[in-house]
TIZATOR-644925 format. One line per field, with one value per atom (N, C-alpha, C, CB): x, z, y; atom name. Coordinates in nm, 3 decimals. Glycine has a CB too. Example, Ala and Ser with C-alpha at 12.3 -4.5 7.8 and 13.67 -1.06 7.14 Angstrom:
! residues 2
x	1.319;1.230;1.320;1.131;1.285;1.367;1.290;1.408
z	0.780;0.780;0.780;0.905;0.708;0.714;0.787;0.572
y	-0.569;-0.450;-0.330;-0.447;-0.225;-0.106;0.003;-0.060
atome	N;CA;C;CB;N;CA;C;CB
END
This chain:
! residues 112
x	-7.318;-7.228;-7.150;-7.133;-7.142;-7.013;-6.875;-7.031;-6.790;-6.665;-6.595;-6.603;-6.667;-6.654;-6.692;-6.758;-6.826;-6.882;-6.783;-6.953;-6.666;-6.577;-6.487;-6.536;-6.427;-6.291;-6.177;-6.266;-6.057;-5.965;-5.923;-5.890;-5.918;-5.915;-6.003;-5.992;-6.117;-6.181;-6.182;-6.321;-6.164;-6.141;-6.008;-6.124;-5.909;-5.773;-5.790;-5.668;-5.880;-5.917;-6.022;-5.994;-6.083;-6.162;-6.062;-6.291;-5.973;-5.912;-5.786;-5.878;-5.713;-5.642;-5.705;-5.642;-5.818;-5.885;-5.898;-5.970;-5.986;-5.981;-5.876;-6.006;-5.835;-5.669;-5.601;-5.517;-5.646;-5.609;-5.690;-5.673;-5.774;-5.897;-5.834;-6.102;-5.809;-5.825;-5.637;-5.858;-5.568;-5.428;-5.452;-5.297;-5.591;-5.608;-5.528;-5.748;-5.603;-5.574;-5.473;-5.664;-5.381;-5.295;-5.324;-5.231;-5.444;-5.498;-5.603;-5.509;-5.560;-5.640;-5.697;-5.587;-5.835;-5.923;-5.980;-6.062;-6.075;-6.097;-6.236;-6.096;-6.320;-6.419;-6.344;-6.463;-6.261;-6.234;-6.229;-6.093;-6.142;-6.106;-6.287;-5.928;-6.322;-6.477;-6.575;-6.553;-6.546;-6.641;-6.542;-6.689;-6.428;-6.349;-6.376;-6.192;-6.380;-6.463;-6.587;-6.505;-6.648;-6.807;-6.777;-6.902;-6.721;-6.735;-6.722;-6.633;-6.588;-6.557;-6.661;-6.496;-6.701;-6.814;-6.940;-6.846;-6.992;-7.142;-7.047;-7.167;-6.931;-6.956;-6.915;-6.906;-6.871;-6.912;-6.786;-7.052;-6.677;-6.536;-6.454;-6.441;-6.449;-6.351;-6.237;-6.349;-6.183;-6.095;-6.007;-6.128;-6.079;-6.033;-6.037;-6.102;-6.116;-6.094;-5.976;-6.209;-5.961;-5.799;-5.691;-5.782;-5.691;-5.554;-5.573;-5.472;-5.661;-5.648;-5.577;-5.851;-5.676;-5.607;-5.439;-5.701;-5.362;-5.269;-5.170;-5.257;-5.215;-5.145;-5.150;-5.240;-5.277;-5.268;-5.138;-5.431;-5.147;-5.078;-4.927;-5.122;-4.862;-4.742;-4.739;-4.746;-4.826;-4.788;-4.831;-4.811;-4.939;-4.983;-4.881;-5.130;-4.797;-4.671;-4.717;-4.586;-4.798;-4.805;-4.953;-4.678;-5.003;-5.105;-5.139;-5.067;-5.022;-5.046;-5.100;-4.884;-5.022;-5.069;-5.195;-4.989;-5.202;-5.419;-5.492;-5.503;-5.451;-5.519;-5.579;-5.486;-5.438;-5.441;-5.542;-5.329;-5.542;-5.617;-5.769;-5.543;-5.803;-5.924;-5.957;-5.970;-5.920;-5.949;-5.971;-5.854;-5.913;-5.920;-6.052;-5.858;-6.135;-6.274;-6.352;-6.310;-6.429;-6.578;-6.668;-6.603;-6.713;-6.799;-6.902;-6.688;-7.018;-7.101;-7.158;-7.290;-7.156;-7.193;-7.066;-7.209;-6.950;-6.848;-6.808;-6.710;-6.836;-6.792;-6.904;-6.744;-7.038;-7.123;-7.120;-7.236;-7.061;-7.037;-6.897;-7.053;-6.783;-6.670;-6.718;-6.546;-6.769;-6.818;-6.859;-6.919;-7.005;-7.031;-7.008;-7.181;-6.849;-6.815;-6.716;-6.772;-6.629;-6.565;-6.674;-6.513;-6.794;-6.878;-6.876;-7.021;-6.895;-6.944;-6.806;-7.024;-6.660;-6.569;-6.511;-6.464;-6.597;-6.535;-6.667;-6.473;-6.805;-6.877;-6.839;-6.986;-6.747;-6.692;-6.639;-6.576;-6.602;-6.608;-6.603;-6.505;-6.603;-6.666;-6.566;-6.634;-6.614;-6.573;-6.488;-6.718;-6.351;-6.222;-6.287;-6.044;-6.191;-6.179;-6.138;-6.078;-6.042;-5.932;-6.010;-5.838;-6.122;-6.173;-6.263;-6.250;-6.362;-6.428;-6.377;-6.467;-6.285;-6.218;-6.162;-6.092;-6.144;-6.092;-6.232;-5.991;-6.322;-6.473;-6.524;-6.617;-6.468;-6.565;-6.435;-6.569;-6.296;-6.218;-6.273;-6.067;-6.295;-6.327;-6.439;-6.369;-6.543;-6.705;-6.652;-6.862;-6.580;-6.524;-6.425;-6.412;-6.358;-6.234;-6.399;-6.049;-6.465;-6.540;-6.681;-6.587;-6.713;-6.796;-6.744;-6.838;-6.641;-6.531;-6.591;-6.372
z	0.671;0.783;0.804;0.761;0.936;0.954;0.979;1.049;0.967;0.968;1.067;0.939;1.174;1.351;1.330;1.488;1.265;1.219;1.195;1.089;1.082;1.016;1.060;0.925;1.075;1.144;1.067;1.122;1.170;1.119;1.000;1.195;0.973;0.832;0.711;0.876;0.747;0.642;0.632;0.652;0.745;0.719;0.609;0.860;0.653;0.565;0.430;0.641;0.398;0.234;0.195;0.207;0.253;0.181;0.161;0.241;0.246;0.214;0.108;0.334;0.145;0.024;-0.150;0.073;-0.112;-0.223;-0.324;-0.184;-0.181;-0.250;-0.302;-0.167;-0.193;-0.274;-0.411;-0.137;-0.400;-0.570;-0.664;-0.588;-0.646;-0.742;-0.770;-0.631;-0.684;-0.691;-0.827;-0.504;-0.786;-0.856;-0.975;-0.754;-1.040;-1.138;-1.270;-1.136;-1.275;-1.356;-1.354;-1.400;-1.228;-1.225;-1.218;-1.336;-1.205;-1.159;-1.066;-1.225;-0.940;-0.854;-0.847;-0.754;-0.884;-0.924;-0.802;-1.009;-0.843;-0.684;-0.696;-0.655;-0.776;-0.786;-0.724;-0.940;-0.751;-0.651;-0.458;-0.706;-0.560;-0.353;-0.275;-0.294;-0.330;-0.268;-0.272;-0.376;-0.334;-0.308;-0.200;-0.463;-0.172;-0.061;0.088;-0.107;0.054;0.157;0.245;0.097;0.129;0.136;0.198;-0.015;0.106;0.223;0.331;0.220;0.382;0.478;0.595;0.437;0.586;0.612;0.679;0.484;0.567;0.509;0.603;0.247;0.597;0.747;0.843;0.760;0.894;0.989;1.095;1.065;1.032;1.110;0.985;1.194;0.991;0.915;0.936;0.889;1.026;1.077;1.082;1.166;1.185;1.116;0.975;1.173;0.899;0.730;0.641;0.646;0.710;0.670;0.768;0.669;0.878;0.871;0.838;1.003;0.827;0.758;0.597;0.738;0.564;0.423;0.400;0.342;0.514;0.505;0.579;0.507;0.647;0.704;0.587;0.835;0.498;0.361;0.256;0.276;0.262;0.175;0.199;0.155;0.342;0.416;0.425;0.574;0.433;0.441;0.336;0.551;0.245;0.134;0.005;0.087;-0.004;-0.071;-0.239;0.014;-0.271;-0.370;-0.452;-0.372;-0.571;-0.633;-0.562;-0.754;-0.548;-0.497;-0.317;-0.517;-0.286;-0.133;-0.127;-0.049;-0.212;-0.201;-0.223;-0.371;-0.327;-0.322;-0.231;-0.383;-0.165;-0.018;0.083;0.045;0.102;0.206;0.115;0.247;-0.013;-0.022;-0.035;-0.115;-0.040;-0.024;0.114;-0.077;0.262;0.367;0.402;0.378;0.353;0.358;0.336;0.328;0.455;0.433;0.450;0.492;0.527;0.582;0.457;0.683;0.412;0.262;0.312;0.223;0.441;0.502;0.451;0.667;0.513;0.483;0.303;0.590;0.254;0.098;0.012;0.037;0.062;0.007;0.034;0.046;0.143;0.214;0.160;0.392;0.114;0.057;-0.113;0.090;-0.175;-0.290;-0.321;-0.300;-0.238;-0.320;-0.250;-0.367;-0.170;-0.195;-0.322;-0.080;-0.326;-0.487;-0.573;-0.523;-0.582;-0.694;-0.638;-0.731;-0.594;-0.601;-0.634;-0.446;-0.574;-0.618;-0.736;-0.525;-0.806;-0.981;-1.035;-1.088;-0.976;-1.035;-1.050;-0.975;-0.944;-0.914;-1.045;-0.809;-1.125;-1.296;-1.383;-1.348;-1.485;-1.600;-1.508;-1.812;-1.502;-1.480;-1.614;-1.447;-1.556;-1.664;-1.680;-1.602;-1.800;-1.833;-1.709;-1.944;-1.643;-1.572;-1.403;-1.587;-1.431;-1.272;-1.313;-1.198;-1.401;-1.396;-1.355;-1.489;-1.460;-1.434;-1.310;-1.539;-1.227;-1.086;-1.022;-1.006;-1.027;-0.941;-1.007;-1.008;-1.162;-1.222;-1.089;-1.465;-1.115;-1.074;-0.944;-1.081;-0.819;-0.673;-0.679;-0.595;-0.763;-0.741;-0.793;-0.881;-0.883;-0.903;-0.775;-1.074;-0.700;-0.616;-0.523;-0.566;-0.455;-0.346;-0.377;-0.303;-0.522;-0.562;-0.561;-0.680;-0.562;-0.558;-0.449;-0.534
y	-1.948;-1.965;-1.836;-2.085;-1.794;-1.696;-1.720;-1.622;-1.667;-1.718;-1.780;-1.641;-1.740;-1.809;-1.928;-1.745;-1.957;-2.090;-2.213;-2.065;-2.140;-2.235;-2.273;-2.210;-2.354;-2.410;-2.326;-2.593;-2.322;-2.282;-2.340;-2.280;-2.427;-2.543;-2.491;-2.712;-2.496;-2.430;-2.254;-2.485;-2.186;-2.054;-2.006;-1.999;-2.064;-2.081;-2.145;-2.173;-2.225;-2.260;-2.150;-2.431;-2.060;-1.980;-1.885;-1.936;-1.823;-1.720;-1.739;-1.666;-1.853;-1.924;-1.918;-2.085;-2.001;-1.948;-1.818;-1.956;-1.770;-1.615;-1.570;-1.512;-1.556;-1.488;-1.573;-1.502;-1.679;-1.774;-1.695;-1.971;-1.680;-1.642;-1.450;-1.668;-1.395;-1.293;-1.221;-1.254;-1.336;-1.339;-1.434;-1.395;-1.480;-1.528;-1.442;-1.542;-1.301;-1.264;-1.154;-1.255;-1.189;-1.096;-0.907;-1.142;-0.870;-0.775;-0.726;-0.749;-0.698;-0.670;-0.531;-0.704;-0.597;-0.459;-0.363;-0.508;-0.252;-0.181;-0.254;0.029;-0.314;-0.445;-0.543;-0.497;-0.615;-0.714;-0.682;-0.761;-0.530;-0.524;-0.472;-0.313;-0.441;-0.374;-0.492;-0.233;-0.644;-0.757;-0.841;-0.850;-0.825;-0.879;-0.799;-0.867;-0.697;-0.629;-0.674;-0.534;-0.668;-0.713;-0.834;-0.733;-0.924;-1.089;-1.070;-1.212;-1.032;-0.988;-0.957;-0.901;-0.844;-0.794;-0.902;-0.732;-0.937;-1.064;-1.187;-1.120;-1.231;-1.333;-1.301;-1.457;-1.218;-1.118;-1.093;-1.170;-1.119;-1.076;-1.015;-1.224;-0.885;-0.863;-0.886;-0.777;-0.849;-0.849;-0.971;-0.806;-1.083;-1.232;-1.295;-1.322;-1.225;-1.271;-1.231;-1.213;-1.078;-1.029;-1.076;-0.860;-1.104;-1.169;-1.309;-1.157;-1.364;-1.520;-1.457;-1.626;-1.397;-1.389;-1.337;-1.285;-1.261;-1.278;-1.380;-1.187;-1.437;-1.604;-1.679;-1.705;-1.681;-1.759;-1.697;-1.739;-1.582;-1.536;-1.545;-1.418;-1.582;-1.639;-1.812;-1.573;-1.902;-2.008;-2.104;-2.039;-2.037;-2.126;-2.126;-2.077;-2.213;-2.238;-2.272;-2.375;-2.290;-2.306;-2.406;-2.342;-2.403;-2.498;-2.610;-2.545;-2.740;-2.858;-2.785;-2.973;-2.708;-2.693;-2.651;-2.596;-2.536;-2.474;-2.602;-2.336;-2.700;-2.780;-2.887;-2.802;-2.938;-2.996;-2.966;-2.961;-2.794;-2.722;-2.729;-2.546;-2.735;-2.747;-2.886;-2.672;-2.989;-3.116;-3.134;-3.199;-3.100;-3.060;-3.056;-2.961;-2.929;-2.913;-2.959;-2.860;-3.053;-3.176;-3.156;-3.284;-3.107;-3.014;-2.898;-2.929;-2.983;-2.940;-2.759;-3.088;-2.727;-2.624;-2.503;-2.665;-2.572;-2.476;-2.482;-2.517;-2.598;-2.588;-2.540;-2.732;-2.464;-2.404;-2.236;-2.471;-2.223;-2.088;-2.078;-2.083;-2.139;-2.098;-2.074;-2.216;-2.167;-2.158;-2.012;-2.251;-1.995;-1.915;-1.726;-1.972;-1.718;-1.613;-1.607;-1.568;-1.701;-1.732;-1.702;-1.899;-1.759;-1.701;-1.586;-1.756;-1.519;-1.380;-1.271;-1.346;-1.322;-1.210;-1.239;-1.178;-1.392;-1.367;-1.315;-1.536;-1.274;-1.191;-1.030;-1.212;-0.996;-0.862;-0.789;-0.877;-0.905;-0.853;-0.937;-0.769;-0.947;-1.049;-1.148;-1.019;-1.223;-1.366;-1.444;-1.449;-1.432;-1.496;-1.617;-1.519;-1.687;-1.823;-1.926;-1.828;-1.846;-1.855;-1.904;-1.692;-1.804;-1.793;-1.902;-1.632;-1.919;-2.038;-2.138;-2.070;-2.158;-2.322;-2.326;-2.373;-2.225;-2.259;-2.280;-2.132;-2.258;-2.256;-2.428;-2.080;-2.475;-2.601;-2.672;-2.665;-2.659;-2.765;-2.776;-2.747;-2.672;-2.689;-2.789;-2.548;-2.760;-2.806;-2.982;-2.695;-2.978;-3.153;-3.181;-3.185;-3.157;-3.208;-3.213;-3.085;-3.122;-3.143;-3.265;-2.984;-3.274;-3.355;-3.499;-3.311;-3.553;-3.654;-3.725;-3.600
atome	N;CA;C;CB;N;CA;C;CB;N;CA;C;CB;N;CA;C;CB;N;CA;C;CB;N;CA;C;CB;N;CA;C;CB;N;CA;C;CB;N;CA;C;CB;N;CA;C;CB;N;CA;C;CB;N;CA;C;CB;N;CA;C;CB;N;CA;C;CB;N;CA;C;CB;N;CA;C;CB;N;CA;C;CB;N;CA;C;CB;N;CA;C;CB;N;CA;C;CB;N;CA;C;CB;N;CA;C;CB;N;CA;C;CB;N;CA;C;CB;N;CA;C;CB;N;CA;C;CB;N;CA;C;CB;N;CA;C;CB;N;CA;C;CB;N;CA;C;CB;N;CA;C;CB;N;CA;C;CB;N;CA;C;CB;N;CA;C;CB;N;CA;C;CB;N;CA;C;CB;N;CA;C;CB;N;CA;C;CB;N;CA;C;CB;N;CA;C;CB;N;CA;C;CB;N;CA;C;CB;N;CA;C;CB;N;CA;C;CB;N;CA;C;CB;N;CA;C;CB;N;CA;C;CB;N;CA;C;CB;N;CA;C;CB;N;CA;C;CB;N;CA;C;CB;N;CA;C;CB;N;CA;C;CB;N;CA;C;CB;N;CA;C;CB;N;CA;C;CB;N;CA;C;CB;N;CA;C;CB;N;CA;C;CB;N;CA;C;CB;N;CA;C;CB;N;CA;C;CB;N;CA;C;CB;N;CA;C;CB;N;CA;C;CB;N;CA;C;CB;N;CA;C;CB;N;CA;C;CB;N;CA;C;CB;N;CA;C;CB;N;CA;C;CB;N;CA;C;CB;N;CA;C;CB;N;CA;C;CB;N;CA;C;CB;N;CA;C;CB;N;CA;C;CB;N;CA;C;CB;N;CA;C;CB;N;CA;C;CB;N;CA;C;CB;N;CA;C;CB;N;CA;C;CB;N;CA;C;CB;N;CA;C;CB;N;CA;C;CB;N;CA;C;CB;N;CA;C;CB;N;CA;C;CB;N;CA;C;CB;N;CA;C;CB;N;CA;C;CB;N;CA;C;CB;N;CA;C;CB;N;CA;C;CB;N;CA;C;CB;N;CA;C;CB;N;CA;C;CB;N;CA;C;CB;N;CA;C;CB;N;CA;C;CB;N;CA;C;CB;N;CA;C;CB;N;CA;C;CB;N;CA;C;CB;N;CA;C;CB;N;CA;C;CB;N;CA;C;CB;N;CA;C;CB;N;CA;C;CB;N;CA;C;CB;N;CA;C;CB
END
């Protein structure tokens, strides 16, 4: 899917996401920032992927709220196309403890 594809609903849980994933480990690498790019890029608005990601980064208040916004997402199209850019920017370097268990918890809340 491209990012036009996704509803505003689900565009705002991928970038929420991301940006969860990416403050996992409290270091944002120039690997992270160069596979955020890339997504970017690969669904095909940059431009709308960065300011989503900073509207996320202004109104997503906190854990219970990311969570909300990814429970939000029904749509197996958009929760396979959010998935697996999360897989890919916790491949951007060894993949934490930290980042897994945020990728097992999504794949259980959306498997629910």
């Amino acid at each position: 899917m491209t990012f036009s594809e996704l509803t505003p609903q689900e565009r705002l849980a991928l970038a929420a996401l991301s940006r969860a994933m990416v403050r996992l480990d409290r270091n944002y690498s120039d690997e992270e920032s160069e596979r955020l790019h890339r997504i970017a890029e690969e669904l095909g608005d940059p431009e709308g992927f960065w300011d989503t990601l900073e509207q996320a980064e202004q109104t997503v208040t906190g854990p219970d709220h990311l969570r909300a916004i990814a429970l939000a997402v029904t749509r197996a199209e958009a929760r396979t196309t959010i998935l697996e850019a999360l897989e890919g920017l916790a491949a951007a370097e060894a993949a934490s403890k930290a980042e897994q268990s945020m990728l097992t918890e999504l794949r259980g809340l959306w498997a629910a």
